[in-house]
C-alpha positions in Angstrom: 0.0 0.0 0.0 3.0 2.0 1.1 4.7 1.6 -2.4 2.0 1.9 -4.2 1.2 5.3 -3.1 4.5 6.6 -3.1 4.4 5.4 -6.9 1.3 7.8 -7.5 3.2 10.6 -5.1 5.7 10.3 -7.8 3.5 10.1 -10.9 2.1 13.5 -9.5 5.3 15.3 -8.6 6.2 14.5 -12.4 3.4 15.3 -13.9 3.1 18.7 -12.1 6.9 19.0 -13.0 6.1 18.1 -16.8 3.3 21.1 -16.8 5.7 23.6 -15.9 8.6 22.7 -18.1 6.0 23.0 -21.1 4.5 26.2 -19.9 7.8 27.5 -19.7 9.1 25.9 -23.1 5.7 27.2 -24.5 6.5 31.0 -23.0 9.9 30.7 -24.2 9.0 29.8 -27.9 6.3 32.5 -28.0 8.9 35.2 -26.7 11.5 33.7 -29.8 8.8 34.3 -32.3 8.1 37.6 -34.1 5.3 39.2 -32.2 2.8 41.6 -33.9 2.9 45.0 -32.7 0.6 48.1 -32.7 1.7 51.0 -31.0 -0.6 53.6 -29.7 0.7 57.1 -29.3 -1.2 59.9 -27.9 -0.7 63.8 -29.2 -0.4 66.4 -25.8 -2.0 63.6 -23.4 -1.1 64.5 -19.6 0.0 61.6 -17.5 -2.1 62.5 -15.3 -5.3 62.2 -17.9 -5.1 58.5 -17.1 -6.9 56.5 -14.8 -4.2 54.2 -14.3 -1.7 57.2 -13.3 -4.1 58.1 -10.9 -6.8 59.9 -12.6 -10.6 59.1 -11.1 -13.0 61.6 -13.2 -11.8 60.8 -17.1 -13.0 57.5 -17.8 -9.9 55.2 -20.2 -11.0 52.0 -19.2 -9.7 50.4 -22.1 -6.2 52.0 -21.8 -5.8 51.0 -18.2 -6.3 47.9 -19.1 -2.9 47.7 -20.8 -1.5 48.4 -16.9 -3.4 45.8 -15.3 -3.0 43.0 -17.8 1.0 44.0 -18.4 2.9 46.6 -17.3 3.4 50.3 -16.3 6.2 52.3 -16.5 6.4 55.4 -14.2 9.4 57.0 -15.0 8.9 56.4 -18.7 10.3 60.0 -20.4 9.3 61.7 -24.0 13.0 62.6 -25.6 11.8 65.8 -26.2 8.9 67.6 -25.1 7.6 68.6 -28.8 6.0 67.2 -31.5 8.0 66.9 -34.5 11.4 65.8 -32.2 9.8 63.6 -30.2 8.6 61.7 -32.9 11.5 61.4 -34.5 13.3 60.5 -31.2 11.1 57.4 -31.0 11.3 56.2 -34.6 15.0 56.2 -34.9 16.0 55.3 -31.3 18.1 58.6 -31.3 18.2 62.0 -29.7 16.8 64.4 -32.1 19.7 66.5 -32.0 21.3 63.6 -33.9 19.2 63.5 -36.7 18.8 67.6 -37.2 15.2 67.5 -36.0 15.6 70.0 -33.3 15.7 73.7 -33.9 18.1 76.8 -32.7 15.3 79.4 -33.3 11.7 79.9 -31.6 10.0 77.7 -34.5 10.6 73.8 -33.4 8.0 71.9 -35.2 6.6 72.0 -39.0 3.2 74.4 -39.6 3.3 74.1 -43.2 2.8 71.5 -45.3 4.7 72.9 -47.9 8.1 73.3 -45.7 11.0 71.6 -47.3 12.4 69.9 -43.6 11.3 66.5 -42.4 13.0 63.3 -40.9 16.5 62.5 -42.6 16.3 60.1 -45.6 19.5 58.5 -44.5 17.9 57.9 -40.9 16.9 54.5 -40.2 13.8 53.9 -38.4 12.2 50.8 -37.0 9.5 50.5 -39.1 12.2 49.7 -41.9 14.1 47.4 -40.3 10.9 45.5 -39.4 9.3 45.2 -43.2 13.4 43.5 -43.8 12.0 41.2 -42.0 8.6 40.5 -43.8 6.2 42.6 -41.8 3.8 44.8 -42.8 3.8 48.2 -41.8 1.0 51.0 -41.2 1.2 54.6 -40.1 -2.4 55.9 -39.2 -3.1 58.9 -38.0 -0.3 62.1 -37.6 3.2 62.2 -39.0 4.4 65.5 -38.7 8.2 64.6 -39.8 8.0 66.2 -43.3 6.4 65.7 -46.7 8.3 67.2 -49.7 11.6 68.8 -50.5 12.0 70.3 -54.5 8.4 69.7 -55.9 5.2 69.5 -54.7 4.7 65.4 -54.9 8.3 64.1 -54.6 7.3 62.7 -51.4 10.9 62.6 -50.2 9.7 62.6 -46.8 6.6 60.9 -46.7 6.2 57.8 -44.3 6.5 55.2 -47.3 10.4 56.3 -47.5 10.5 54.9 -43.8 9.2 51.6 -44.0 5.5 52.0 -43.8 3.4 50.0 -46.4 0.0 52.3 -45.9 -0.6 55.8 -44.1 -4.0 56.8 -43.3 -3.8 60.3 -41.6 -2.3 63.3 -41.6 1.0 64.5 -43.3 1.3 68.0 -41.2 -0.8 68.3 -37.7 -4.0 69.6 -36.0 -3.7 72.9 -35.8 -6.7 75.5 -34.3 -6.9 76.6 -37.7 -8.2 73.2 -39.0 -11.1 73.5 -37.0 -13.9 76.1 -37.4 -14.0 78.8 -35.1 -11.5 77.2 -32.9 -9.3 79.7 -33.0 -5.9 80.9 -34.6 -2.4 79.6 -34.3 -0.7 82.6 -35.5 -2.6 85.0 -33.3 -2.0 83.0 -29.9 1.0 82.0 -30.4 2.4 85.5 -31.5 0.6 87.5 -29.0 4.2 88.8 -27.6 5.1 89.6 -31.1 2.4 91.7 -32.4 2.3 93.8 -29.0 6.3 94.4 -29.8 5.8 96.0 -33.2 2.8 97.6 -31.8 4.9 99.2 -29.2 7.8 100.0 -31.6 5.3 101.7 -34.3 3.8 103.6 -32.0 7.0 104.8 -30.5 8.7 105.5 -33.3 5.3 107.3 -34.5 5.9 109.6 -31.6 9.5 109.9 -32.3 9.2 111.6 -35.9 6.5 113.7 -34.4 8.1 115.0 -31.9 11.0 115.5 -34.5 9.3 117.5 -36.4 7.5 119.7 -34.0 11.3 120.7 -32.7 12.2 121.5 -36.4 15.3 118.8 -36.0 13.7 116.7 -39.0 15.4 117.5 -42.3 13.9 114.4 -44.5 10.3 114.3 -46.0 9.1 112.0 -43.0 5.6 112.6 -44.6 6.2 111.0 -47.8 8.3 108.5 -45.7 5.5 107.2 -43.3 3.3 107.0 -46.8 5.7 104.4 -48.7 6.0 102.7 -45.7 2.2 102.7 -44.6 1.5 101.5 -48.2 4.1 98.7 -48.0 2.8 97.7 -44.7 -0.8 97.6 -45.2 -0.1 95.6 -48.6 2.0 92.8 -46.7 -0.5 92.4 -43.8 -3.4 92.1 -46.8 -1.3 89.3 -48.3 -0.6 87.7 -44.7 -4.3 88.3 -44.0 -4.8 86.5 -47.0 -2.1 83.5 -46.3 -4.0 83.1 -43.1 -7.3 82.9 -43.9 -6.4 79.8 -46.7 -4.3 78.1 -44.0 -6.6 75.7 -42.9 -7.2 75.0 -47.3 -3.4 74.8 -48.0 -1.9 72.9 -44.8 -4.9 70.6 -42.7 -4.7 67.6 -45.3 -5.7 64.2 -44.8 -3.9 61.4 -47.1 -4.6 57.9 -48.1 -0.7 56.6 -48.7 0.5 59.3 -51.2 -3.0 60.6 -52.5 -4.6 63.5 -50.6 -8.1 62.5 -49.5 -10.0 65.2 -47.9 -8.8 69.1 -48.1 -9.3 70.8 -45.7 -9.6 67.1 -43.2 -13.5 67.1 -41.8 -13.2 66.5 -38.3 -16.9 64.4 -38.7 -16.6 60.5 -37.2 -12.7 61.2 -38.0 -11.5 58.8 -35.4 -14.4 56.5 -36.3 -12.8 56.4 -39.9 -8.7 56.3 -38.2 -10.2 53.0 -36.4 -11.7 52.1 -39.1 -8.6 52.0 -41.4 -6.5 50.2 -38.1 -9.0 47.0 -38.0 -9.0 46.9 -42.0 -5.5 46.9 -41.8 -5.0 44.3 -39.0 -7.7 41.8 -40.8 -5.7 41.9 -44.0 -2.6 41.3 -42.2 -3.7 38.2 -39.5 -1.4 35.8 -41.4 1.4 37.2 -41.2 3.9 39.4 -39.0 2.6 43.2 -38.7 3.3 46.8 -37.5 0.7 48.9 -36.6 1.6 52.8 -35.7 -1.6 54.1 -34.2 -0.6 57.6 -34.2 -3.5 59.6 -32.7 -4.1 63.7 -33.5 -5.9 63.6 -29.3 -5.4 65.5 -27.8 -4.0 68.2 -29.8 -5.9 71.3 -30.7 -8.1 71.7 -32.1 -9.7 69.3 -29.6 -13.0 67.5 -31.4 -15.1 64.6 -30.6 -17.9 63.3 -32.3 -21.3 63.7 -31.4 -21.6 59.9 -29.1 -19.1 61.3 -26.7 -19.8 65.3 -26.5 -20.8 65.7 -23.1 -20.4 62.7 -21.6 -17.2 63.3 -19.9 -16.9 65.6 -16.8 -13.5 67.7 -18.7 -15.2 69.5 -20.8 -14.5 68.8 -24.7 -11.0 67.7 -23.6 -12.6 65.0 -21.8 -14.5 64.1 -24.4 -11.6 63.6 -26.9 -9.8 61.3 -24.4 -12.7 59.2 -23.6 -13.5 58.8 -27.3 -9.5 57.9 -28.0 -9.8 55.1 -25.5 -12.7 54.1 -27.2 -10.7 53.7 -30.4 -8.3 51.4 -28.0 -10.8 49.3 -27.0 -12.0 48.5 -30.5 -8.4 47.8 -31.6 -7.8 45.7 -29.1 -11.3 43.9 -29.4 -10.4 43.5 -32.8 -7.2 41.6 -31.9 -9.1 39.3 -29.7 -11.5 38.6 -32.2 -9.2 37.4 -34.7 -7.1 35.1 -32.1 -4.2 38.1 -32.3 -3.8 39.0 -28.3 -1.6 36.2 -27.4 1.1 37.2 -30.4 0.8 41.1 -30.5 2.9 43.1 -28.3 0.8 46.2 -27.1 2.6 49.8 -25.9 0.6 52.9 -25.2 2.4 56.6 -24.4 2.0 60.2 -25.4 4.8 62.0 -27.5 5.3 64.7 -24.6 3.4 65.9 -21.6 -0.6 68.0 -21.5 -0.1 71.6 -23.2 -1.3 74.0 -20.1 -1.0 76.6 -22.0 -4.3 75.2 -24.1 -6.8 78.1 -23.3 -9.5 78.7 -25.8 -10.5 81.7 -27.2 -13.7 82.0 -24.9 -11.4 80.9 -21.8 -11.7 77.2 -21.3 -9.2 75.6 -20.2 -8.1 72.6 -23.0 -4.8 71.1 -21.9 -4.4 67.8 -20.0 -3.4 67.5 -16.7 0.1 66.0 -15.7 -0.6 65.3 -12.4 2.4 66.1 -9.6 4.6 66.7 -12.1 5.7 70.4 -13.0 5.6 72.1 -16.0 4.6 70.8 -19.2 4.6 70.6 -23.3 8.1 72.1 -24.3 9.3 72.3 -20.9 11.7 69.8 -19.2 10.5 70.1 -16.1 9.2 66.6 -15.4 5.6 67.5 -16.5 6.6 67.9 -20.3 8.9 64.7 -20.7 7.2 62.1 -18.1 4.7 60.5 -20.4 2.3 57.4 -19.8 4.5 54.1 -20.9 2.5 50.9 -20.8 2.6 47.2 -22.5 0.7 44.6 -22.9 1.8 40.9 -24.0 -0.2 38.0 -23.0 1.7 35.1 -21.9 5.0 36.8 -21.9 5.2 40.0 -19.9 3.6 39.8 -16.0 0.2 41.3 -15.2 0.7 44.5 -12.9 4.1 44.8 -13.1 5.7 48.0 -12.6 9.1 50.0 -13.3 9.8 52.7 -11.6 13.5 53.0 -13.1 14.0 55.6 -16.0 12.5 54.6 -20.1 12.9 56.0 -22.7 10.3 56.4 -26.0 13.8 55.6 -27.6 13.5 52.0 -26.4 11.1 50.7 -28.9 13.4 50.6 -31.5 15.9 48.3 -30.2 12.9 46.2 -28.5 10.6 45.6 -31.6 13.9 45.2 -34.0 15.7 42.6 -31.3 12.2 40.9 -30.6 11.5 40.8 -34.7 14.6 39.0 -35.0 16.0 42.5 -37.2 20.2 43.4 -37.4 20.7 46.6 -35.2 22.5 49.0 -37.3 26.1 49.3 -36.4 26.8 53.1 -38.2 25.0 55.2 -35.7 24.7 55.7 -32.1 21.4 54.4 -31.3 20.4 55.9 -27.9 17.1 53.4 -26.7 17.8 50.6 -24.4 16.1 47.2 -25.4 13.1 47.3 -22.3 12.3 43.6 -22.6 14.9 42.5 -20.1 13.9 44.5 -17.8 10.5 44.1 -18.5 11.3 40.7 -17.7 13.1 40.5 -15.0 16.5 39.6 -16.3 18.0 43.1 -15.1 17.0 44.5 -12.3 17.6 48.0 -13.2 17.1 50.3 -16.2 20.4 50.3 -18.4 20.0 54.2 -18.5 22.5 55.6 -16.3 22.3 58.9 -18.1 19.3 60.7 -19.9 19.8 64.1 -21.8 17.2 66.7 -21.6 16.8 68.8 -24.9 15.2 72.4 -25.3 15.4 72.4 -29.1 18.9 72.5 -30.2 19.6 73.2 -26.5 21.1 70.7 -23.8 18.9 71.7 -20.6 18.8 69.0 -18.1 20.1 65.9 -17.4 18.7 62.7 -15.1 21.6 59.8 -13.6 20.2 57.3 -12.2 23.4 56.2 -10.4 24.4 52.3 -10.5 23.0 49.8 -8.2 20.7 53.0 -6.8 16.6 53.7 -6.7 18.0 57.6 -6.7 16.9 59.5 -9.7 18.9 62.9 -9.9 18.2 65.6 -12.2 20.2 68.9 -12.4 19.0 71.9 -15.0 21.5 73.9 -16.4 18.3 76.4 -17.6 14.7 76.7 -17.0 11.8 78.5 -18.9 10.2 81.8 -17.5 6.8 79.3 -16.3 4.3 80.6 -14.0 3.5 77.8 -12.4 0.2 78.6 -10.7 -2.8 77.3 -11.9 -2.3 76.7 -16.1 -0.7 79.5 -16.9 2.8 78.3 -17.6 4.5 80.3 -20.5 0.8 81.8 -21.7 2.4 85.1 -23.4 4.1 82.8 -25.4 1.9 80.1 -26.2 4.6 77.6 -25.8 7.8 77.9 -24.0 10.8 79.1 -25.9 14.7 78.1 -25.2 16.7 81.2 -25.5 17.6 84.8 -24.8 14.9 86.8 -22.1 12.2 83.2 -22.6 15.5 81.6 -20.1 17.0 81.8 -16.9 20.2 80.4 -16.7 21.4 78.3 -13.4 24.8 78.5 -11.7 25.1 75.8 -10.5 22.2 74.0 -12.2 19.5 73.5 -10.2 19.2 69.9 -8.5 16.7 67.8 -7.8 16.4 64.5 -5.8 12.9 63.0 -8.0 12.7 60.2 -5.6 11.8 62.2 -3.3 10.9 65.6 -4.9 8.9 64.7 -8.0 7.6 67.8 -8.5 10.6 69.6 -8.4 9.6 71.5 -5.9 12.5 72.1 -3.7 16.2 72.7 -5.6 19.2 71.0 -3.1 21.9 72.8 -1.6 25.4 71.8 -0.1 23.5 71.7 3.2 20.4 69.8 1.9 22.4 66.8 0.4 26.0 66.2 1.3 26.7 64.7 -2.1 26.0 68.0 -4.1 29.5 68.9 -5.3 29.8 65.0 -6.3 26.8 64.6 -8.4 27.1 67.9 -10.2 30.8 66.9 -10.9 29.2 63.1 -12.2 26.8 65.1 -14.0 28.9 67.3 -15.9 31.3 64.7 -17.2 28.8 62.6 -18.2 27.4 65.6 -20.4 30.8 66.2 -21.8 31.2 62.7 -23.0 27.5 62.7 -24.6 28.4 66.0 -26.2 31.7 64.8 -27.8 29.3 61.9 -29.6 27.8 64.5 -31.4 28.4 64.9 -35.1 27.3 67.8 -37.1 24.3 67.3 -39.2 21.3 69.7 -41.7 19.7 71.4 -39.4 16.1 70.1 -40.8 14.3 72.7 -38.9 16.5 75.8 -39.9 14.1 78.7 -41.2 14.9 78.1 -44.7 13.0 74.5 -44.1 10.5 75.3 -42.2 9.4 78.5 -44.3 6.0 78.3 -46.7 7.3 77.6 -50.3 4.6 77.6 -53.0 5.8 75.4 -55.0 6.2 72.8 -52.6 2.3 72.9 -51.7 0.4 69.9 -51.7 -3.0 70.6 -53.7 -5.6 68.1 -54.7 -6.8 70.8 -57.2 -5.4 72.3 -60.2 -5.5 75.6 -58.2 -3.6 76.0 -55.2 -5.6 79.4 -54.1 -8.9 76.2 -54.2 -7.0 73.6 -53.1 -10.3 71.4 -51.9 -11.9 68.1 -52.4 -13.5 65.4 -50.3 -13.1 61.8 -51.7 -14.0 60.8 -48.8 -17.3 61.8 -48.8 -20.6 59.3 -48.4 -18.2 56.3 -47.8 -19.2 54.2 -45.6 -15.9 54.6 -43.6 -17.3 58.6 -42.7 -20.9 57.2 -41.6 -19.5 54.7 -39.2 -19.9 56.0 -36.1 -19.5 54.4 -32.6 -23.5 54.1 -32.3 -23.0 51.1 -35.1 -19.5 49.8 -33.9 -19.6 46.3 -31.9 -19.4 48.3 -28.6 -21.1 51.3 -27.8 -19.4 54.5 -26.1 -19.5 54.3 -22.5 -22.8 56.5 -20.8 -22.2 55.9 -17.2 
């Protein structure tokens, strides 16, 4: 009886033993295959917008799912706290300054489609390297890295150059303009400006009166002031002009290199953006694919369609989130519907921190919130470069798990290439850090000892997270002018600037423990934290070794490429002053809305 019962004790041990060495031959083999991927990035979302970062009034139940069925990074930081850099930060794996896509002057991001800049044909981004390896690629949604650079449709910088099979989306941005009544661009962001040269005419005004009524003016100021009233008044009617076809001549939306809607309507448009992501995934379920869901929420103009327009408790920013995470959940739905889930790897952020400066024209407040965190869209305080980071991979990455060490948006490059089974390329510095061992568990800690903070062309802070340490230290060697009460920030200028009277410098740089002072609340001192001298000195040395890496490279935002040329314009007319059409309209793509969709928009 004895025997026979230790036999059975045995049979079980073995079995159970058996289970676990397939389970973890199965997990193993599914980690060595290529995974799918679709990446969801947000346009100006806080960190703070999300329920999973602590939010409790905006409803993103779908997003937060991505935390609690993988993982959630909380350190996870933006490479630059604009647009058009950031982007190209997370595509090539590189600081932007590497590539040219960061600017010396006040202008850091592309406003019109017909600018000759963009993203660096020689630069090699993911998406490439991945469809070398037989996947297939999609871009929908915003670009905003360039479009053409000597004629109007040579496309040198459109996303097919860059590995991606089919855009759906937009070439430029959502600007206020695109919308109606929404507001203007060029009058917010130039309030500063056009107060100058109002001061300056008038003074100058004054000046040549006064002049003359002491008899010390010996030129004909009269006829003077007329040429030049004449030549002024001409220049603002052709600016005038400019301005009021901007939303004709620069909010486009494109089906791979054809221009389908111009001016974009904003009606079910993430309905149809969805649309296009399912499509694409359906056609693709046999084989290995990249999906780059690259969503225009929450930039302004902010819009949602007419399901979710007052159903959030934020207003029409609220609104737009809850109908992006609706988009999520349909994308992820369709994955599970078509037995995806288990092979697609999942990764959610923003491409910088909620614009505070968002006000709109009759005073509502529509930037995102960023939670503790200070500052935020081009600032580097930690409210403009500490985006939401979150993944999702059943079977292979551990529900709830959570890193609090530093990330980069860099790191998806060498993760999807190394996981994709893709040759890392050995002529460039490539910045990222492959997350999956730490994601993991192989390492313990992030492999980013360093991370360089850039305002534009502009090194302005720097975070070391020491070796074998939890401490996070970050040291600015300038800060913007930013009124930090309430949502001001740097309102006179729209967005903060990196130079000359925008600045103050620090010296020494102000310095920060984040593990204890997230908010940056509270610089140290040589009293405050014995170790000041030291990690300034660490600092430093470590910036002059990242600075000698540098090679000089086109400045891709320099005025010259970022200027309106006419006869790069994009125009799906044979007149440019037109420039309209809508081959987009009555599809059934544009009267899908989420009332027909497989799950309605959320009521409670």
């Amino acid at each position: 009886m004895v025997a026979r019962w230790m036999r059975a004790s045995n049979m079980n041990i073995l079995a159970v033993f058996l289970v676990l060495h397939l389970a973890k031959t199965n997990l193993g083999h599914r980690a060595n295959l290529k995974p799918n991927y679709v990446l969801f990035m947000a346009d100006d979302l806080g960190i703070g917008d999300l329920g999973c970062y602590g939010n409790t009034t905006l409803r993103t139940p779908h997003i937060d799912s991505l935390a609690k069925d993988g993982a959630l990074l909380t350190q996870h930081i933006a490479a630059a706290s604009l647009c058009t850099p950031s982007r190209a930060a997370f595509l090539t794996g590189r600081y932007p300054v590497r590539s040219g896509m960061s600017s010396f002057h006040k202008l850091s991001i592309y406003i019109f489609a017909a600018g000759s800049g963009g993203l660096p044909t020689n630069e090699t981004t993911f998406v490439k390297l991945l469809k070398e390896q037989g996947y297939s690629t999609a871009l929908i949604g915003k670009w905003h890295l360039g479009l053409n650079c000597e004629t109007h449709d040579d496309h040198c910088h459109h996303p097919a150059h860059y590995g991606f099979d089919y855009f759906y989306g937009l070439p430029l941005s959502n600007l206020r303009n695109c919308h109606p009544n929404s507001g203007d661009i060029f009058i917010v962001g130039s309030r500063r400006t056009v107060r100058t040269m109002v001061q300056v005419m008038v003074l100058a005004l004054f000046t040549l009166l006064l002049l003359d009524y002491l008899g010390l003016l010996k030129i004909p100021w009269r006829a003077l002031a007329f040429v030049c009233s004449t030549a002024l008044f001409l220049l603002s009617v052709v600016v005038l002009l400019f301005i009021s076809q901007f939303r004709n001549l620069n909010c486009i939306l494109m089906e791979n290199e054809k221009i389908s809607q111009q001016p974009f309507s904003f009606d079910n448009l993430t309905q149809r953006m969805t649309s296009k992501a399912t499509s694409f995934i359906e056609r693709n379920s046999d084989r290995p694919f990249l999906l780059f869901m690259s969503y225009i929420q929450v930039h302004t103009a902010l819009f949602a369609s007419q399901e979710f327009l007052g159903k959030s408790k934020h207003g029409f920013y609220g609104d737009s989130v809850e109908e992006m995470d609706w988009s999520v959940g349909q994308i992820l739905a369709s994955l599970e519907r078509l037995n995806q889930s288990k092979q697609t790897l999942i990764y959610f952020t923003s491409d910088q921190g909620a614009h505070v400066e968002e006000i709109s024209d009759g005073g509502e407040v529509q930037g995102g919130w960023n939670g503790i965190y200070k500052g935020g869209k081009s600032t580097n305080w930690e409210g403009g470069i500490r985006v939401p980071g979150l993944l999702r991979w059943p079977g292979v990455l551990t529900p709830g798990k959570r890193v609090d060490g530093p990330t980069s948006n860099m790191d998806i490059f060498p993760m999807v290439v190394n996981l994709a089974q893709g040759t890392m390329p050995s002529d460039r510095t490539i910045d990222g850090r492959d997350l999956m061992p730490l994601l993991q568990g192989d390492i313990k800690q992030s492999e980013h000892e360093f991370l360089f903070h850039y305002c534009n062309r502009y090194l302005s802070a720097v975070r070391w997270h020491p070796r074998n340490s939890s401490l996070v230290w970050k040291a600015h060697f300038f800060t913007p002018n930013f009124n930090p009460e309430g949502s001001q920030g740097c309102f006179d200028t729209f967005v903060c600037f990196c130079h000359g009277s925008y600045i103050t410098h620090h010296s020494p740089p102000l310095l920060y423990n984040l593990l204890k002072d997230p908010s940056e609340a509270i610089p140290l001192t040589p009293i405050s934290e014995p170790r000041y001298h030291q990690i300034l000195k660490a600092i430093n040395a470590a910036t002059l070794r990242h600075q000698k890496s540098l090679t000089p490279v086109p400045d891709q935002l320099s005025l010259n490429n970022v200027v309106w040329k006419p006869w790069l314009q994009p125009c799906c007319s044979s007149s440019w002053q037109l420039c309209r059409c809508d081959k987009e309209k009555g599809s059934s793509a544009l009267q899908d809305g989420p009332g027909n969709s497989r799950d309605s928009p959320i009521d409670a």
